[in-house]
Backbone of each chain as ProteinMPNN parsed JSONL, in Angstrom:
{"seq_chain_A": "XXXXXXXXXXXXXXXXXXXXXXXXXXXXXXXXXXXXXXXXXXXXXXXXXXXXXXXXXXXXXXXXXXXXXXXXXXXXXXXXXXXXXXXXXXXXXXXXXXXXXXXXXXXXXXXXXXXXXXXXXXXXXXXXXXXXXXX", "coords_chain_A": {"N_chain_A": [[93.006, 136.659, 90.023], [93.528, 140.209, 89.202], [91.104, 141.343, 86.593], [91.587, 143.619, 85.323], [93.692, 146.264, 84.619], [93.987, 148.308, 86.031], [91.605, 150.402, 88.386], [88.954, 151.993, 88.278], [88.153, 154.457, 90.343], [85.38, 155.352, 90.477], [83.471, 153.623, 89.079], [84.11, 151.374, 91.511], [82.856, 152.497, 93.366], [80.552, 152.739, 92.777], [79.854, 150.374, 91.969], [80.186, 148.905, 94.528], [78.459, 150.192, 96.654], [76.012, 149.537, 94.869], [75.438, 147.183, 95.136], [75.699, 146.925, 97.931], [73.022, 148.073, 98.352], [71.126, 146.438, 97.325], [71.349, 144.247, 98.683], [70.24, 145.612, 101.228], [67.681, 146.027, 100.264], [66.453, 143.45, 99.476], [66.407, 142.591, 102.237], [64.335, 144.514, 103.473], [62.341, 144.521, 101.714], [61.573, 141.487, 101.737], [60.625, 141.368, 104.885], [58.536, 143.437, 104.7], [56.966, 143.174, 102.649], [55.909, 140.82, 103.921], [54.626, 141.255, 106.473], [52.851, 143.229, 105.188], [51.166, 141.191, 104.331], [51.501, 139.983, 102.505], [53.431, 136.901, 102.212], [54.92, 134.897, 100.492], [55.266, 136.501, 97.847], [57.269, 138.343, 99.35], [59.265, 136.659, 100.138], [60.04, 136.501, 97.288], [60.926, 138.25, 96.247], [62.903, 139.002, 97.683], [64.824, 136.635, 97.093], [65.318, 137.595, 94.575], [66.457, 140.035, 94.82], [68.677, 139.441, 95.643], [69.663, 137.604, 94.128], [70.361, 139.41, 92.687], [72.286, 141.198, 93.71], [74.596, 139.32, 94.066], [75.197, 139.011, 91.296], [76.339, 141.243, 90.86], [78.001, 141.157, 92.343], [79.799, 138.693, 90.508], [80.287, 140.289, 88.72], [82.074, 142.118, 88.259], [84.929, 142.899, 87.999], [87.773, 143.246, 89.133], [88.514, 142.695, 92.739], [85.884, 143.514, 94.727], [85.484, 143.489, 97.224], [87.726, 143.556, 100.093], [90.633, 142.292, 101.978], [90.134, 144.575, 103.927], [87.795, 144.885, 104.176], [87.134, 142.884, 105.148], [88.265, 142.603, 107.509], [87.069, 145.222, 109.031], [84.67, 144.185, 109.03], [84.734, 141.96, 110.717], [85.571, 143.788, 113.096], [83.147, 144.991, 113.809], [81.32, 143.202, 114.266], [82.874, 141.99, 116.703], [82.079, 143.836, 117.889], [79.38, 144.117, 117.982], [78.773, 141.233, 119.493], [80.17, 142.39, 122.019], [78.33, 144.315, 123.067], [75.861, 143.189, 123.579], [76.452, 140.535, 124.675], [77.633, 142.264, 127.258], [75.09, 143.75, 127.818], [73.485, 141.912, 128.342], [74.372, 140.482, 130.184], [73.843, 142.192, 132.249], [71.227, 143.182, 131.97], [69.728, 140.846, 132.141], [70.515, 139.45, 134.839], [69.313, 141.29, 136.576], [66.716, 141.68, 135.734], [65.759, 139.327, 136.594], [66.322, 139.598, 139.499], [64.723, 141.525, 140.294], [62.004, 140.598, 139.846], [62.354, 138.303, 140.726], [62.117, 139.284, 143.47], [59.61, 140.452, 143.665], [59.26, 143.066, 142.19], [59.027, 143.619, 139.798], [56.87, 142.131, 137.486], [57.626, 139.539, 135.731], [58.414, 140.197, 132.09], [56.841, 138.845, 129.715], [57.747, 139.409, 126.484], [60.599, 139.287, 126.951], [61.045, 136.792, 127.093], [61.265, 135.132, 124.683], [63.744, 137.346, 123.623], [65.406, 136.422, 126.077], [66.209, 133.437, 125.111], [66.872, 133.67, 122.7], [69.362, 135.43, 123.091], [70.362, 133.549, 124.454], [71.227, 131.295, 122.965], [72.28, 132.644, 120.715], [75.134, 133.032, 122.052], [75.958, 130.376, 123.126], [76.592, 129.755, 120.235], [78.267, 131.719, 120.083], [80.338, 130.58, 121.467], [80.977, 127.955, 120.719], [81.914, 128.758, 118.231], [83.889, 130.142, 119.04], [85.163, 127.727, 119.789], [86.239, 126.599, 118.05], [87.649, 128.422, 116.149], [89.826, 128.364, 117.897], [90.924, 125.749, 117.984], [92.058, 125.889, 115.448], [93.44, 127.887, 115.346]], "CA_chain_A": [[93.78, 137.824, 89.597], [92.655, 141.145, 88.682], [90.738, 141.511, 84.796], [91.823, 145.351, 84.709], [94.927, 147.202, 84.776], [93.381, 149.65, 86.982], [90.595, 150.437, 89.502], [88.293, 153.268, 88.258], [87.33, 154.858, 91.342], [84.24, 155.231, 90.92], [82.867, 151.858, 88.843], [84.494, 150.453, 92.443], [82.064, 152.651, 94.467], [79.428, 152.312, 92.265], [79.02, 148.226, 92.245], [80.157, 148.447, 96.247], [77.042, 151.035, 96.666], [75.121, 148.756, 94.388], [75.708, 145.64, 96.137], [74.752, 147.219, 99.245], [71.528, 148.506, 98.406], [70.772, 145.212, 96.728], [71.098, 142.84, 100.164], [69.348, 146.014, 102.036], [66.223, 145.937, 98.902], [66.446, 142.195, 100.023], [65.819, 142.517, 103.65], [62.985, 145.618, 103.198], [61.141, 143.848, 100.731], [61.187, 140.768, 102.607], [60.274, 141.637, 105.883], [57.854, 144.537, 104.714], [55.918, 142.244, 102.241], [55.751, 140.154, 105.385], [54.401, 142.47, 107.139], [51.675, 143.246, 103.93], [50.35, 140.056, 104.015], [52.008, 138.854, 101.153], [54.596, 136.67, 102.522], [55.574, 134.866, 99.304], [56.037, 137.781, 97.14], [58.413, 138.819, 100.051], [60.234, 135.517, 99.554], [60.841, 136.355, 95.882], [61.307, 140.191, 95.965], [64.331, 138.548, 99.133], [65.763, 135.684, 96.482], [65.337, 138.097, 93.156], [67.604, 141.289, 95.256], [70.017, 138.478, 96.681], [70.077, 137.2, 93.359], [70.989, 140.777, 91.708], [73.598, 141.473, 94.545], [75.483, 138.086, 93.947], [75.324, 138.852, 89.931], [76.986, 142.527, 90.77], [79.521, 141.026, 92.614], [80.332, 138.296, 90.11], [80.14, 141.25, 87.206], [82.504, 143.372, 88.565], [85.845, 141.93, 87.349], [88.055, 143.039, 89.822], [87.766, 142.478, 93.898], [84.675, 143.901, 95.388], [85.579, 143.592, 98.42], [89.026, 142.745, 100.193], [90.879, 142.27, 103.825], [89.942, 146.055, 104.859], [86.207, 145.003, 104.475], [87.01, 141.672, 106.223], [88.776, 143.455, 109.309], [85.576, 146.308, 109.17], [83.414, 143.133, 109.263], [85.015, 141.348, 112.28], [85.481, 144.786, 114.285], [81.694, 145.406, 113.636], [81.277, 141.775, 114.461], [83.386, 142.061, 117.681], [81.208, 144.902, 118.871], [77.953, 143.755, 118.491], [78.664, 140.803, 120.681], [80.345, 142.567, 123.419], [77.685, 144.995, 123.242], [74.906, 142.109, 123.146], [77.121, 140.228, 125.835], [77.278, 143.261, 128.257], [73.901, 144.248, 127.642], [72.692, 140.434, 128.267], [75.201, 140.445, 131.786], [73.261, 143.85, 132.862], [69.448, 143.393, 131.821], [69.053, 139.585, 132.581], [69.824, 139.247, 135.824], [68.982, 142.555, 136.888], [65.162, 142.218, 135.645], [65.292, 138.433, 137.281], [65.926, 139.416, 140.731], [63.459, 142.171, 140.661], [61.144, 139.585, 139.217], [62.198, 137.284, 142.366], [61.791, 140.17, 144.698], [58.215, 140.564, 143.402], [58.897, 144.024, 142.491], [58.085, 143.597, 139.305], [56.093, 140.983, 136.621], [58.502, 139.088, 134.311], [57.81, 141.214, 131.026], [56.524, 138.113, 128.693], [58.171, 139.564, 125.616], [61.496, 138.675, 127.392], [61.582, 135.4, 127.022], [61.772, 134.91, 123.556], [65.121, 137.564, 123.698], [66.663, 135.738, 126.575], [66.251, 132.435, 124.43], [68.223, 133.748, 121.567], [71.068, 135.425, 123.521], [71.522, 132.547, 125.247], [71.68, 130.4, 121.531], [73.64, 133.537, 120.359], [76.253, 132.796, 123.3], [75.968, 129.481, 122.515], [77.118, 129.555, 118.947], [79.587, 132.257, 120.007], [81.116, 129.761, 122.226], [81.224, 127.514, 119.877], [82.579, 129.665, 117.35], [85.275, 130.297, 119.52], [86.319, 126.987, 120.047], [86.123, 125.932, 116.619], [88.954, 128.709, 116.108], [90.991, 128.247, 118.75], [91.584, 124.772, 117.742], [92.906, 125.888, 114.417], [94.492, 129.098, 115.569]], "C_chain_A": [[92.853, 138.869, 88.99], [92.499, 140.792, 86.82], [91.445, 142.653, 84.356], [92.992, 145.69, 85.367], [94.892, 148.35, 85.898], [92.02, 149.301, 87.487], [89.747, 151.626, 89.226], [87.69, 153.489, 89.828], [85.714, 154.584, 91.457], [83.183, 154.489, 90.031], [83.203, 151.16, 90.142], [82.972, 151.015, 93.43], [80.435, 152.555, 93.831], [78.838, 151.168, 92.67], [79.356, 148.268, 93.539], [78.605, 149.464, 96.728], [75.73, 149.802, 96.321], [74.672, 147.625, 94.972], [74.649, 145.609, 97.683], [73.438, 146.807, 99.233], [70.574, 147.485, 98.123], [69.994, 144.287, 97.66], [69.855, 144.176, 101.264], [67.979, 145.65, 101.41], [65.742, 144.257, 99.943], [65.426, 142.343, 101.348], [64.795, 143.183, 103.668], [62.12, 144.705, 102.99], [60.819, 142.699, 101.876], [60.411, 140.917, 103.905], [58.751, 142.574, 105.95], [57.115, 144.135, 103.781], [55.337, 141.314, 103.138], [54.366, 140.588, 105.91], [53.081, 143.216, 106.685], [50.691, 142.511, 103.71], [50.828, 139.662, 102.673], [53.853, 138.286, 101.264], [55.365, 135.537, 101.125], [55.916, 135.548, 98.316], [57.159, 138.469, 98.14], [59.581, 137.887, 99.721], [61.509, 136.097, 98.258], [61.342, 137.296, 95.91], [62.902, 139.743, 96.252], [65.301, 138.18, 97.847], [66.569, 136.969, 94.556], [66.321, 139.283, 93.655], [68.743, 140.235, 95.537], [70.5, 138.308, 95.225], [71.306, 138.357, 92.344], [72.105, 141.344, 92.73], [74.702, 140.754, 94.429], [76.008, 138.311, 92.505], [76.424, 140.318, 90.141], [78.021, 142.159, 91.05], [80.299, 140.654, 91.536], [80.274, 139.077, 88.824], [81.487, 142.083, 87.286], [84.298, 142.113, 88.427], [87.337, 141.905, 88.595], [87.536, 142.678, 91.367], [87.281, 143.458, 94.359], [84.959, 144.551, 96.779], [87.074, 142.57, 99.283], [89.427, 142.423, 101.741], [90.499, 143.065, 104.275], [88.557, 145.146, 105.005], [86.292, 143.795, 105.427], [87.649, 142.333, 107.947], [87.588, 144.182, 109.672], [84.685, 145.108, 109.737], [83.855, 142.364, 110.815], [85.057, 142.323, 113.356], [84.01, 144.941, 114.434], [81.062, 144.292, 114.228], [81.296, 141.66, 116.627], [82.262, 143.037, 118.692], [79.89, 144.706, 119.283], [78.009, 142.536, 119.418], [79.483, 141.228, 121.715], [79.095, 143.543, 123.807], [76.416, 143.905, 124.058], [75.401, 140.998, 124.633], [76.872, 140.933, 127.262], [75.976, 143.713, 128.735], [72.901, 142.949, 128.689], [73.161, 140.65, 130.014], [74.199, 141.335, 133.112], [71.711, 143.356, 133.138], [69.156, 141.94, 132.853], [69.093, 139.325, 133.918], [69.433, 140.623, 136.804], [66.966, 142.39, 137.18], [64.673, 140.211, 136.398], [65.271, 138.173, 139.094], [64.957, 140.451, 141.319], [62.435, 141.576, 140.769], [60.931, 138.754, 140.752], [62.046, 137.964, 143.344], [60.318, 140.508, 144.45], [58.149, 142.147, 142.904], [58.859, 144.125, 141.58], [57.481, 142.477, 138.237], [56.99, 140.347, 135.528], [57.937, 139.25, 133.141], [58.434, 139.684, 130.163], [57.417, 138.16, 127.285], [59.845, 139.778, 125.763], [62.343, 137.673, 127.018], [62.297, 134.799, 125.812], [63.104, 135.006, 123.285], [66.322, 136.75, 124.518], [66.813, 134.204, 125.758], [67.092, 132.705, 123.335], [69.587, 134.484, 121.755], [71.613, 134.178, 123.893], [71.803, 131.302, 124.072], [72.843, 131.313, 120.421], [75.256, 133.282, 121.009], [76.931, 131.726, 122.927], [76.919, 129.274, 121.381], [78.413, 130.346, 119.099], [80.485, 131.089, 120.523], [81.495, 128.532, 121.325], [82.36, 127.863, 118.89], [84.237, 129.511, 117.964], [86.3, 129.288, 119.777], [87.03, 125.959, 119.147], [87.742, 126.941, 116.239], [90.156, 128.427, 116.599], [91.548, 126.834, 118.751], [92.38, 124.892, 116.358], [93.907, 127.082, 114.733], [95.676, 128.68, 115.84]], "O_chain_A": [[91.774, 138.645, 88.442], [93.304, 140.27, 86.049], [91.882, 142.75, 83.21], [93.235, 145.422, 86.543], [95.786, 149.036, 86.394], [91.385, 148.287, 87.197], [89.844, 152.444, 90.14], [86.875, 152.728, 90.349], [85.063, 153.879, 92.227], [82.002, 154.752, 90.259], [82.592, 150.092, 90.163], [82.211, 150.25, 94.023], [79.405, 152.328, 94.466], [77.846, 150.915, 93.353], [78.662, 147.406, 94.076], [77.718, 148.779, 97.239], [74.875, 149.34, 97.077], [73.507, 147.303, 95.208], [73.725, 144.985, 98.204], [72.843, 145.844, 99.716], [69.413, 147.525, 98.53], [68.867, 143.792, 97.654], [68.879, 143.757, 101.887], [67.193, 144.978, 102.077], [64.906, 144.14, 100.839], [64.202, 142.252, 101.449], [63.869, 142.424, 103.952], [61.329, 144.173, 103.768], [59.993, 142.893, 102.767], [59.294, 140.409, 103.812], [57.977, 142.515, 106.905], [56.108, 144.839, 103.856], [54.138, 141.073, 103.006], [53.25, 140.147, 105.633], [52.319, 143.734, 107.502], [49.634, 142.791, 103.145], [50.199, 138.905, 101.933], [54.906, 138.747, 100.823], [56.587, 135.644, 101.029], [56.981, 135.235, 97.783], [57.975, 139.192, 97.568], [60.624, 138.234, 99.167], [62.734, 136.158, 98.153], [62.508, 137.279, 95.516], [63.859, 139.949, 95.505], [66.229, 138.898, 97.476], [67.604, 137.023, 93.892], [67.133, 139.569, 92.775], [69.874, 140.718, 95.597], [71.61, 138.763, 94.947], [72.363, 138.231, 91.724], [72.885, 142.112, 92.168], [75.792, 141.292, 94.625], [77.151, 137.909, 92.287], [77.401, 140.298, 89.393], [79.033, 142.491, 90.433], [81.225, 141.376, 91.166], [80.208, 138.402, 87.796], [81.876, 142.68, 86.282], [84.501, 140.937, 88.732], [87.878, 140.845, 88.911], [86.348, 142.38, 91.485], [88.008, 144.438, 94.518], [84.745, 145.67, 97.243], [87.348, 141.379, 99.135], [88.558, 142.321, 102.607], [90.243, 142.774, 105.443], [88.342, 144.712, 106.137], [85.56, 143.737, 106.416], [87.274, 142.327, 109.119], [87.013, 143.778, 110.683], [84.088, 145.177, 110.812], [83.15, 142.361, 111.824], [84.681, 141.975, 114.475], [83.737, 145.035, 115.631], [80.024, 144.607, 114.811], [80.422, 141.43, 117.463], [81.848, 142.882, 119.841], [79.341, 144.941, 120.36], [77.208, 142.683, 120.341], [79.615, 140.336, 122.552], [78.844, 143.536, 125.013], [76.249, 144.077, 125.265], [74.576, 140.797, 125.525], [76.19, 140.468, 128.175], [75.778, 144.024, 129.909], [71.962, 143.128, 129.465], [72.352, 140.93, 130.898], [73.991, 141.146, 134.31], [71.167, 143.198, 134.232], [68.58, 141.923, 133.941], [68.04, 138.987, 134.459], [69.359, 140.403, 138.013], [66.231, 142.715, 138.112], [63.505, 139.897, 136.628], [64.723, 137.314, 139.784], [64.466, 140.389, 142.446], [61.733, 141.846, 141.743], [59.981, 138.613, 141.522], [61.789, 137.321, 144.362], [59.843, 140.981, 145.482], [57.063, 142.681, 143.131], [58.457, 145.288, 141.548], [58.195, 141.522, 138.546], [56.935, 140.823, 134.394], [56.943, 138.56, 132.916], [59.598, 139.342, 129.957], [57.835, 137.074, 126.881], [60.432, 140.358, 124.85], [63.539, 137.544, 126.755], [63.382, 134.22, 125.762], [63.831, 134.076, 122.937], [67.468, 136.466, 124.167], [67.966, 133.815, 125.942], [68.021, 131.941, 123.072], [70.592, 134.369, 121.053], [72.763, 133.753, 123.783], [72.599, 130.409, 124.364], [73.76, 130.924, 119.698], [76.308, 133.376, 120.376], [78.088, 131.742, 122.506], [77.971, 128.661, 121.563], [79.457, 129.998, 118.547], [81.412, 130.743, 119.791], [82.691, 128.253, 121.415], [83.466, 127.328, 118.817], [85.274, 129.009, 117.53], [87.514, 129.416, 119.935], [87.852, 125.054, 119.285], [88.807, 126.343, 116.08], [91.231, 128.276, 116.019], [92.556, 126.618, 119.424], [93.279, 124.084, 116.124], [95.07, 127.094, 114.332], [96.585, 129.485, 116.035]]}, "seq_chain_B": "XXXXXXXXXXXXXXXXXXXXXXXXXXXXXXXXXXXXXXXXXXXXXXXXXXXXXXXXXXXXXXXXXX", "coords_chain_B": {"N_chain_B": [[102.287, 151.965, 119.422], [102.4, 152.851, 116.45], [102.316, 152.062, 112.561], [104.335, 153.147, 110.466], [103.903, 154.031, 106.711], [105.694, 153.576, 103.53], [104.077, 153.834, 100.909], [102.46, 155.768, 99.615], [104.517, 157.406, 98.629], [105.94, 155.86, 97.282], [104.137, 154.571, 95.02], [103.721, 156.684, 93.228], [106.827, 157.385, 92.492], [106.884, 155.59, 90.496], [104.977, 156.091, 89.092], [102.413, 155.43, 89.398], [98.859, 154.792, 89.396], [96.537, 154.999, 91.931], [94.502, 153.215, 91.583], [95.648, 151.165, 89.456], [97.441, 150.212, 91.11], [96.156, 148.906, 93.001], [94.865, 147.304, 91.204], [97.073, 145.638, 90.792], [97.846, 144.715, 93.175], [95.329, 142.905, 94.039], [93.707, 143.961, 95.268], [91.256, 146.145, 96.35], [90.822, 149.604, 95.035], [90.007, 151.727, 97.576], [91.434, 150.321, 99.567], [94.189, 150.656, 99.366], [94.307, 153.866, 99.134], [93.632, 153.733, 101.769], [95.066, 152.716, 103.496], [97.401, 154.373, 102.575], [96.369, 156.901, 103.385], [97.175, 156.371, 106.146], [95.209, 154.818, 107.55], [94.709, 152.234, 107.792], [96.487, 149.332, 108.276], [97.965, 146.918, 106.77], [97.62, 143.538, 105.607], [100.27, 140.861, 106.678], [100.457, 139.33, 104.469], [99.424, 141.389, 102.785], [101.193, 143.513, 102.504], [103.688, 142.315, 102.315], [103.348, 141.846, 99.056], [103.226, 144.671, 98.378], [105.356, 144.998, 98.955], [106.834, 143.7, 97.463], [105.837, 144.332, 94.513], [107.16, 146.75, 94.453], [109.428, 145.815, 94.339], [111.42, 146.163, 97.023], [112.668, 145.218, 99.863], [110.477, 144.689, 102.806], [110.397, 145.915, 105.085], [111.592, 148.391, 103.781], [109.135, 149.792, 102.767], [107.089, 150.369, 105.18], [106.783, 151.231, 108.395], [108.176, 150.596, 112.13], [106.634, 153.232, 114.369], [107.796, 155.323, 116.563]], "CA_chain_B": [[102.616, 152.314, 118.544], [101.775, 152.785, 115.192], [103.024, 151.613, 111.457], [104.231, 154.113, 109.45], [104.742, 153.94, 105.503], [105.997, 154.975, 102.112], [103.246, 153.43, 100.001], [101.912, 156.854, 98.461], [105.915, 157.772, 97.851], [106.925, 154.517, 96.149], [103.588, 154.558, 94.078], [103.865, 158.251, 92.956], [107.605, 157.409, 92.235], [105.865, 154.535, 89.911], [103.942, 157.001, 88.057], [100.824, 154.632, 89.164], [97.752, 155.479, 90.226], [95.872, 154.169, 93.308], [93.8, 151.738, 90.811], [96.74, 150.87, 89.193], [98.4, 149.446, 92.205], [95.239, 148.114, 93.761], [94.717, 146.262, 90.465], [98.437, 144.867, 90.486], [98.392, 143.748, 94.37], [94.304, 142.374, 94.273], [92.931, 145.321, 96.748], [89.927, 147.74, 96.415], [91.548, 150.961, 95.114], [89.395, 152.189, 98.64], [92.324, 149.779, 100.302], [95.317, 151.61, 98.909], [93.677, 155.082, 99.409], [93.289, 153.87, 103.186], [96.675, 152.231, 103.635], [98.675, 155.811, 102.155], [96.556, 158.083, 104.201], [97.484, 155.748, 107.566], [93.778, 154.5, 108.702], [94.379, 150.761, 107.941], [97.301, 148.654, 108.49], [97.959, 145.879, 105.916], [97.941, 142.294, 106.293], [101.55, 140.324, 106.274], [100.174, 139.237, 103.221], [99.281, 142.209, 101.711], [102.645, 144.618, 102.992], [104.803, 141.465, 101.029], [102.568, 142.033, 97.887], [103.343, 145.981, 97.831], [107.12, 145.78, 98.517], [107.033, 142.872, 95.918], [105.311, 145.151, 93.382], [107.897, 148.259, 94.257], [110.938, 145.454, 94.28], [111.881, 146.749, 97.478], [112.277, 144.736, 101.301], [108.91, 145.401, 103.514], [110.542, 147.029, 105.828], [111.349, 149.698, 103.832], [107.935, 150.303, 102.955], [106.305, 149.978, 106.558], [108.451, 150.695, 109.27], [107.418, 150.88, 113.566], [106.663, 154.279, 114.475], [108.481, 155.645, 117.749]], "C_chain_B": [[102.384, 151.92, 116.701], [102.638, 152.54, 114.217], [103.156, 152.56, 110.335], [104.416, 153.516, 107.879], [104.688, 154.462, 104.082], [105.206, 154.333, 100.962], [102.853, 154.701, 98.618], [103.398, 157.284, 97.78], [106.303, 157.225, 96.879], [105.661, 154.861, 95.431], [103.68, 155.711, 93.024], [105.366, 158.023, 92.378], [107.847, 156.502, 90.934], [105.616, 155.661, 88.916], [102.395, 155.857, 88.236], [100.219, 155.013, 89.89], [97.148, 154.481, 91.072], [95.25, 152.579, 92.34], [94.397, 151.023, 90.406], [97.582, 149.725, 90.056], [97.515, 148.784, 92.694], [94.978, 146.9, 92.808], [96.22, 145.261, 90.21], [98.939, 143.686, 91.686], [96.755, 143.19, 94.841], [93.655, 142.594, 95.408], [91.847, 145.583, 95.653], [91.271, 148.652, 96.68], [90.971, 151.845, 96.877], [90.488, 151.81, 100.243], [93.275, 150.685, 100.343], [94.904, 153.254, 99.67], [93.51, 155.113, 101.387], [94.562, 153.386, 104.078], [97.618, 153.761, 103.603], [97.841, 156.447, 103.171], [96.278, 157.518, 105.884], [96.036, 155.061, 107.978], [93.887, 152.966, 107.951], [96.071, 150.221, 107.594], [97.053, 147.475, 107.621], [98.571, 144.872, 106.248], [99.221, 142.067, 105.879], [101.551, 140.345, 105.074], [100.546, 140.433, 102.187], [100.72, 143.173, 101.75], [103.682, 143.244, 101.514], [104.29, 141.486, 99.476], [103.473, 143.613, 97.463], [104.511, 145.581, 97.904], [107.347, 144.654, 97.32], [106.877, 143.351, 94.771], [106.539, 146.729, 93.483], [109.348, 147.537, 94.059], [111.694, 145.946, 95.636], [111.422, 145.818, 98.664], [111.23, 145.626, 101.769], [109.152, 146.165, 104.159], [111.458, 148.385, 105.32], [110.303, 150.683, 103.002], [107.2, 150.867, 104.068], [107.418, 150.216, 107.464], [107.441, 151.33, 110.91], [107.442, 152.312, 113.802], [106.721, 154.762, 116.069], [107.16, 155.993, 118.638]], "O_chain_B": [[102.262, 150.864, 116.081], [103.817, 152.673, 114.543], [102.315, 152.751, 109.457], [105.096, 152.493, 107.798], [104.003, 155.352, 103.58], [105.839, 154.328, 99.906], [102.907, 154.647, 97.389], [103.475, 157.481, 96.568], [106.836, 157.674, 95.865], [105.984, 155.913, 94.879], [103.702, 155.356, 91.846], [105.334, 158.679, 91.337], [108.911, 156.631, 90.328], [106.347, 155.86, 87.946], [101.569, 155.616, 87.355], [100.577, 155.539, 90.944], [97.269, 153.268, 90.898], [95.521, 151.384, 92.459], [94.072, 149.878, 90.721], [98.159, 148.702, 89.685], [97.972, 147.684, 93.002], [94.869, 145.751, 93.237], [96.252, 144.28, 89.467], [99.642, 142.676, 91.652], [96.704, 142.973, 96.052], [93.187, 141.838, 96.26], [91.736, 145.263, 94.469], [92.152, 148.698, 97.538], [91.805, 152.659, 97.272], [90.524, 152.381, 101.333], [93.302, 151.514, 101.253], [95.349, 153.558, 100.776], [93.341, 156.102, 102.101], [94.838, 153.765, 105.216], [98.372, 154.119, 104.507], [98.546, 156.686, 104.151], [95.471, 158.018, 106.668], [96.047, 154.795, 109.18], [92.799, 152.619, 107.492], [96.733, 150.753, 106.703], [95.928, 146.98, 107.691], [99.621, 144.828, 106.889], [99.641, 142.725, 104.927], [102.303, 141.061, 104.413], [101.382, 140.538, 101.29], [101.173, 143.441, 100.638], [104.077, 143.394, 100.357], [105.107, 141.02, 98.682], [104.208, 143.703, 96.479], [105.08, 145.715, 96.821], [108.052, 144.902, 96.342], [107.624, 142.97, 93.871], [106.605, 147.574, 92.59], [110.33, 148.201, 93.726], [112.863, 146.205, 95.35], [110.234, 145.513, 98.761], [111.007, 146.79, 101.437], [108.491, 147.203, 104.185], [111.931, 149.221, 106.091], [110.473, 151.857, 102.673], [106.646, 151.945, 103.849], [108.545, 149.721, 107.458], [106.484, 152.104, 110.937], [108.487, 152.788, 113.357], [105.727, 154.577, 116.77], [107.28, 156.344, 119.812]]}, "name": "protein", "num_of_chains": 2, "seq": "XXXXXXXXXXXXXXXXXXXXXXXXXXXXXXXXXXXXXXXXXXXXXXXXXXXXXXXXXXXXXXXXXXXXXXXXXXXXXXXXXXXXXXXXXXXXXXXXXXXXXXXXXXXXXXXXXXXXXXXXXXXXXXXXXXXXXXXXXXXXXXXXXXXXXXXXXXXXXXXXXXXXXXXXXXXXXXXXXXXXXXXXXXXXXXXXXXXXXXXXX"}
């Protein structure tokens, strides 16, 4: 249940702002200490923003975040794998029968991507049937 | 077809403000604010929350729009 009688506007967009910037700080740092050569200070920078994003939430007395953001999150969700799907349908075998026509060199830095659509797929499929038994 | 409803009427008839109501039915005032000016449709859940909080059946909060 809510702590407060009310919703100040903008203490809501504040700590939802805050939050954000928190998990982005996170990912930056991480990746871009990485990236520095100092991949354990990326680690911590990662755990110490995660940590201060998790503390904002649980600071903030009412909810943060509610069904709108959960619908936003599954449409956003929804899109990137049909996008990611479509995309996968199009490129892959497209650049494998050129490949088998010799016309041109199976581009190495490929492989990796088709390996994690097709574990992306995977898990979607999964996913999906993990719902559809409770749905 | 779309879901019309009288959320901003009944609250306003209230004397409560968006935060007010968001803090009474366990929304983001950003919910409310997006519910009254039509760009999000509220769960079963949440529609039986507001007409619970105005005392009033859902459907005549929410009603199908021709």
């Amino acid at each position: 249940m809510p702590q407060n009688d009310t919703i100040d506007p903008a203490t809501e967009t504040t700590y939802r702002r805050l939050h954000a910037a928190l998990w982005l700080c996170s990912g930056v740092a991480l990746g871009g200490l990485i990236v520095a050569g100092y991949p354990l200070l990326g680690v911590g920078a990662f755990a110490a923003c995660a940590v201060g994003a998790f503390s904002v939430y649980r600071r903030y007395g009412d909810p943060l975040f509610d069904e709108r953001d959960q619908r936003i999150q599954e449409a956003a969700s929804e899109r990137t794998i049909t996008i990611f799907g479509l995309g996968s349908a199009v490129v892959f075998p497209t650049v494998t029968a050129l490949w088998a026509l010799d016309v041109i060199a199976w581009p190495l830095w490929l492989t990796p991507i088709a390996f994690f659509v097709a574990a992306l797929s995977l898990l979607h499929g999964a996913s999906l049937a993990y719902e559809r038994r409770w749905a | 077809m779309g879901i019309a409803n009288h959320v901003r009427e009944r609250r306003e008839e209230r004397g409560l403000t968006q935060g007010e109501l968001a803090a009474a039915v366990d929304v983001t005032r950003q919910s409310i604010n997006a519910i009254e000016r039509g760009r999000y449709d509220p769960s079963l859940e949440l529609a039986l929350k507001l007409a619970d909080e105005f005392g009033c059946p859902v459907e005549a909060l929410f009603q199908l729009e021709e």
